[in-house]
C-alpha positions in Angstrom: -163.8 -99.1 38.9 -162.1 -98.5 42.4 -161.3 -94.1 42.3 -157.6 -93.4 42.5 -156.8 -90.5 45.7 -155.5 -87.4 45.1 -152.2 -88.7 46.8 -151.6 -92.2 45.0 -151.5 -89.9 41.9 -149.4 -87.4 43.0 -147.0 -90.4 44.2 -147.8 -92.7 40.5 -146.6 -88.7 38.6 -143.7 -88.4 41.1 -142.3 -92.0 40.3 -142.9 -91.2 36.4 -140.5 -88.0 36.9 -138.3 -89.6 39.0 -137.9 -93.0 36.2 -137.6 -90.3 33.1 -134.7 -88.5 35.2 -132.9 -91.2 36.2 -133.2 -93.1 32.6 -132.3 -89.0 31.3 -129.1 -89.4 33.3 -128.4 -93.0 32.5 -128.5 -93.1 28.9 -129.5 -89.5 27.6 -126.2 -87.6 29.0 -125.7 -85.9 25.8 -129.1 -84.2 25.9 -128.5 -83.3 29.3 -124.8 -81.9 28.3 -126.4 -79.8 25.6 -129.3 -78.2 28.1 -126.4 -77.2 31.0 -123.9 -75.9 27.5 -127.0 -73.5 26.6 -127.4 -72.3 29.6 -123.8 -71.5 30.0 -124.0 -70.2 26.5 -126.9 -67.9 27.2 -125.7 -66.8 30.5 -122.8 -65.4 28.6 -124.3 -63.8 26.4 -123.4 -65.8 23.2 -124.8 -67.3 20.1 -124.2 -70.3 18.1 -123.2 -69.3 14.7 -121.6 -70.8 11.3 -119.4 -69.0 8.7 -118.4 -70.7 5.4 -115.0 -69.7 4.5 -112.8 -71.4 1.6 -112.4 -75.2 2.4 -114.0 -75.0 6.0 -117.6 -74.6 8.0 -116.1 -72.5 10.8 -118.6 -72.4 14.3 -118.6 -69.9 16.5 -120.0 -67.9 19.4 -120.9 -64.0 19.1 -122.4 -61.9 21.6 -122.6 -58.2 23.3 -121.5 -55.3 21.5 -118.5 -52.1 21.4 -114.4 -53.2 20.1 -114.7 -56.5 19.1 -112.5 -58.9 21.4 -111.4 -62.7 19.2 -110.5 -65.5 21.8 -108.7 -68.4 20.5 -108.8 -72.2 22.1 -105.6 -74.3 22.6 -105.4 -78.0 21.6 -108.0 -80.3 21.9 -110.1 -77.9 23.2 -113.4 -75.5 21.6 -115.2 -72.8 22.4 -116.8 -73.8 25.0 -113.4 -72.7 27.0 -113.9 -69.5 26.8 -117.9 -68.8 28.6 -116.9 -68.7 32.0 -114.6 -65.9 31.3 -116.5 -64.3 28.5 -119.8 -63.5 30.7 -117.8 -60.8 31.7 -116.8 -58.5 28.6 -120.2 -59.2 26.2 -122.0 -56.2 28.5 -119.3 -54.1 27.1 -117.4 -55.6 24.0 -118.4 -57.9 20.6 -117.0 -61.2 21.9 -116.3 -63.2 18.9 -114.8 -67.3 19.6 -114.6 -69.4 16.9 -113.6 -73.3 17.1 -110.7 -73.1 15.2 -110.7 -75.5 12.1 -110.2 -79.2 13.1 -111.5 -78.7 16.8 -114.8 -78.3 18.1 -117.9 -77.9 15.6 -116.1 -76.6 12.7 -115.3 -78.8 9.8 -111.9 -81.5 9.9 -111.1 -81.9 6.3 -108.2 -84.9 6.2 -106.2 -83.3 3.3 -106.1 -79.6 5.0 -103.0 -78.6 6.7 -103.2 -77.5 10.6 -100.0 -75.9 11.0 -100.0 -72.6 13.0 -98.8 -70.7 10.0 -102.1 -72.4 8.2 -104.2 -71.5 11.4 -103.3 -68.2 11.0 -104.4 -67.8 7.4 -107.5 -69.1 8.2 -108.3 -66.6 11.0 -107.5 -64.0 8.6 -109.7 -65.2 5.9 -112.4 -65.4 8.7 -111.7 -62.7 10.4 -112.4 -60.7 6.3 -115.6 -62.5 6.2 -116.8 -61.0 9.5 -115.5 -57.6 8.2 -113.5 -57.2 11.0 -110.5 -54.8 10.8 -109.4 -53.8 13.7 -109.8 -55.9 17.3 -108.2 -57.2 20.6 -107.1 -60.8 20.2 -106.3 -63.3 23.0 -105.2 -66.5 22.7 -104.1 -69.6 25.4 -101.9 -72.4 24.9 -101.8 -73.2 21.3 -104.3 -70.3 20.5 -101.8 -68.0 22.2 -99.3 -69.2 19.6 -102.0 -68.4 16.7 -102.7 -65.1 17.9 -99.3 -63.9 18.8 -98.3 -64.9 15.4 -101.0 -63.3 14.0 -100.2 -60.5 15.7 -96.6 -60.1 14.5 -97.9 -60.9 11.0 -101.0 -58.8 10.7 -100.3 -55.8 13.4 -102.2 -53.0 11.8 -105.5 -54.9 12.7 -104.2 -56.1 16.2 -105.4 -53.6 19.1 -104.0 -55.4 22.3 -102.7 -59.0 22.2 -103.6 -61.4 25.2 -101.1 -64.6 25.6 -102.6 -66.9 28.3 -100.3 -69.5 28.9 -99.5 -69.3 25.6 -97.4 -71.8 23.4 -94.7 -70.6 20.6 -91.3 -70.2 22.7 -88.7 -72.6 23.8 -89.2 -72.7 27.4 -86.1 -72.3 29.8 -87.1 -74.9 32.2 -88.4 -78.2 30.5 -92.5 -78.6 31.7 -93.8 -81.6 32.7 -95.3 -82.6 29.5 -92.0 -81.6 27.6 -90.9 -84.3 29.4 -93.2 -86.8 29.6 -93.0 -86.7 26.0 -89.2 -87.4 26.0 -90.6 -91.0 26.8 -92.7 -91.2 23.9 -96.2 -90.7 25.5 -98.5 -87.3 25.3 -100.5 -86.7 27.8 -102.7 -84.5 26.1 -103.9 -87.4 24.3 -107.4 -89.2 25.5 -107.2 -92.8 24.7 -110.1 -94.4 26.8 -112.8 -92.5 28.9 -111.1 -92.8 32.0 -108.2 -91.2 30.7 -110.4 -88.1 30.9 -110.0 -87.4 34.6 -105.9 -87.7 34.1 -106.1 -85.2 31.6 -107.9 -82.9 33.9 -105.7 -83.0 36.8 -102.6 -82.5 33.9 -104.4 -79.0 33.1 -105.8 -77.7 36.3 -103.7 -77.1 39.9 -107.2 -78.0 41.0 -110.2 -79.5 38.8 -113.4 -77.9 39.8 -116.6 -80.0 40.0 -117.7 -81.2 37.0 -121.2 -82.9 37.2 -120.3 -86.7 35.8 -123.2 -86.3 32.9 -121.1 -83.5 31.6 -117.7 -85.4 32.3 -119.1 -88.4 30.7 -119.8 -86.8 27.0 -116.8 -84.6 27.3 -114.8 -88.0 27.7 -116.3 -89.4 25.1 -116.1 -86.4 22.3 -112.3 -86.2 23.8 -112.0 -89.7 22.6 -113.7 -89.5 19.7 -111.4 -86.7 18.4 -107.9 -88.3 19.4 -106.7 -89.8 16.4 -107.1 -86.4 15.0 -105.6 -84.6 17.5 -102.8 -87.1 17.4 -102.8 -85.7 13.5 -102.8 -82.2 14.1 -100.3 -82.0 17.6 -98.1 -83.9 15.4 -98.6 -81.7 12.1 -97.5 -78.2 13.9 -95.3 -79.6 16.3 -92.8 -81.0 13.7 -93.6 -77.6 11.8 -94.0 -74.7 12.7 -94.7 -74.9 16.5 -91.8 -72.6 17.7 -91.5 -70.1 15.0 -93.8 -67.6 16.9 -90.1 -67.0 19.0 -88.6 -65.3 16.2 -91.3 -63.2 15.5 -92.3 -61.5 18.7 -90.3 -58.7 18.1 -92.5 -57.8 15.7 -95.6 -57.6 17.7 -96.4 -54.0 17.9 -99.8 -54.1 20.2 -99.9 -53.4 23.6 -99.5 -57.3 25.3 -100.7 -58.9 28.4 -99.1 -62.2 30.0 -101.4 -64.4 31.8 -100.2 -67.3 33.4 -100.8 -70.1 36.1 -98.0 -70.7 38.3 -98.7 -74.7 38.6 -98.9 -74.9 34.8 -97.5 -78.2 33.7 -98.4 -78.4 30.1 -95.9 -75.1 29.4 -93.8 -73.9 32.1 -94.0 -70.8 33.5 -90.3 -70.3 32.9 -91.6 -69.2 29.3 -93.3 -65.5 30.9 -89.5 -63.9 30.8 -89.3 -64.6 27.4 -92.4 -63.1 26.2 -91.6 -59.8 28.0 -88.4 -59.6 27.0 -88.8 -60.0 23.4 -92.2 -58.1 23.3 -91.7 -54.1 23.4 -95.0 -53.3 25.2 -95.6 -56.2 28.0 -97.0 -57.1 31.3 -97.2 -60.1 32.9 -99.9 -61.4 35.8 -99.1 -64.8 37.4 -101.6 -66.4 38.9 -101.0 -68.3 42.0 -102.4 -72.2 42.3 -103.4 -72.1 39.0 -102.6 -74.8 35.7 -102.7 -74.4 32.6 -106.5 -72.8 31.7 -106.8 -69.5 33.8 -109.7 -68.3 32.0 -111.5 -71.9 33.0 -109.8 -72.1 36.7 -109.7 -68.9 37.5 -111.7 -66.8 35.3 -112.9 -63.8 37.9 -109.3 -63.1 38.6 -108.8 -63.8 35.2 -110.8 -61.0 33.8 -109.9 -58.7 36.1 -106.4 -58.8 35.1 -107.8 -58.2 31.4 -110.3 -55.8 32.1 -107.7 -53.6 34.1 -105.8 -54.1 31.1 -108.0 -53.3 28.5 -108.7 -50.3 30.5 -105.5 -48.9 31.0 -104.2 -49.1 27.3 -108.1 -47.2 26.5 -106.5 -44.5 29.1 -103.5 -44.1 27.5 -105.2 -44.3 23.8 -107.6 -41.4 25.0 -104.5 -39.2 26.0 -103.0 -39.9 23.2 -105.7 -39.0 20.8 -102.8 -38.8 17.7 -100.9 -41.6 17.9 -101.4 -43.7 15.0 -101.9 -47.5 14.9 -99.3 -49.2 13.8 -99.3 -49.8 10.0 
């Protein structure tokens, strides 16, 4: 039997790896989606946990330690929106995101309702269970409208409120998807796997690299979910999905206004409303940026949170007697 060289092994080992990767890539995405996620996941900090609470499995990440900080996902989106901005408070704060019920890993029961006013009275059922009483709170797109409701609802456990392109108000200039819809179509909808990179370019000023294995299953879980996002955009939208207007005079905590300047899903036009209506408000807009600053942007992001957050610790420290807000 003819002896194989050291090199025409090395070579026969090197074409093995080379076939497994490429057959990995080709057909196995989802495994390499979950590796890259973990990594994201750890980098940040975070880890994958599960709460029961009455009539949902709610998932969710928790990591670091000190006040804990809850950030809430818009539409059609999950957790996962949150680690590139996260990475930067879990050094110094219990990061808390849940997928709120009917997104993400948490459970999508058909007879539940998914109104804002019902996601709100979830989060404070979960928010019980994880003996949490008092906490910053920040929320984008149609998690800005859950936690600015919740604010006005439940102030004496809301610390600071963050609204990052945040949903709830009646804009004064008409967005692009506002009108878009006019015609009967929604955007924010995925209905076939190409659709995926329209639906990027609707939320970013500029889409960052996104390695196609990643793309791919993201495309695919975005299509998956549709019909019931359909369900659920529909459910608070014909509901409930303004109401948050009429209550922002009752927010109490200490607010901060993020906002991209390119955003087309909710038009920036919506910032003067929020201050005006909220006693204690600042507003940062953020220039070529859409509607996910804390996924386009996230440095500058945090920055304008962390300055935040540190300011309104400043002013609580000088302050040592005022009282929370009851």
């Amino acid at each position: 039997m003819k002896k194989l060289s050291g090199k025409t092994v090395f070579l026969t080992i090197a074409a093995a790896v080379i076939i497994l990767a490429v057959f990995i890539y080709l057909f196995a995405p989802s495994y390499l989606y979950k590796r890259a996620m973990d990594g994201m996941r750890k980098d940040a900090g975070l880890t994958l946990k599960t709460v029961n609470i009455p009539d949902f499995k709610i998932v969710y990440f928790e990591g670091g330690t000190g006040e804990p900080i809850i950030m809430l996902h818009g539409f059609g989106a999950d957790k996962d929106n949150w680690l590139r901005f996260a990475k930067y408070f879990t050094s110094g704060y219990r990061v808390i995101i849940p997928d709120l019920p009917g997104f993400g890993e948490s459970s999508k029961p058909e007879n539940a309702e998914y109104t804002i006013m019902a996601q709100v009275e979830q989060l404070n059922v979960l928010v019980k269970e994880l003996k949490l009483t008092d906490f910053h709170i920040i929320g984008n797109s149609m998690g800005g409208n859950i936690a600015g409701t919740f604010a006005a609802t439940h102030p004496e456990m809301v610390r600071t409120l963050g609204l990052f392109d945040a949903g709830g108000v009646k804009s004064p200039v008409k967005s692009e998807l506002h009108l878009i819809m006019e015609t009967g179509i929604n955007p924010l909808i995925v209905k076939n796997v190409e659709d995926y990179d329209r639906l990027l370019a609707f939320n970013f000023y500029k889409p960052f690299p996104i390695p196609s294995f990643i793309k791919r299953v993201l495309a695919e879980k975005a299509l998956k979910a549709s019909e019931f996002n359909q369900k659920i955009f529909k459910e608070s939208l014909e509901s409930d999905f303004l109401m948050l207007e009429s209550k922002l005079g009752m927010i109490k905590a200490p607010t901060l206004i993020v906002w991209g300047d390119s955003d087309r899903v909710i038009h920036v036009s919506s910032v003067p409303v929020f201050e005006k209506k909220i006693k204690n408000a600042r507003s940062v807009i953020l220039k070529e940026c859409g509607h996910l600053p804390m996924l386009e942007k996230p440095q500058e992001t945090a920055d304008a949170y962390q300055n935040f957050l540190k300011d309104n610790q400043t002013r609580e420290n000088r302050n040592p007697k005022v009282q929370r807000p009851l």
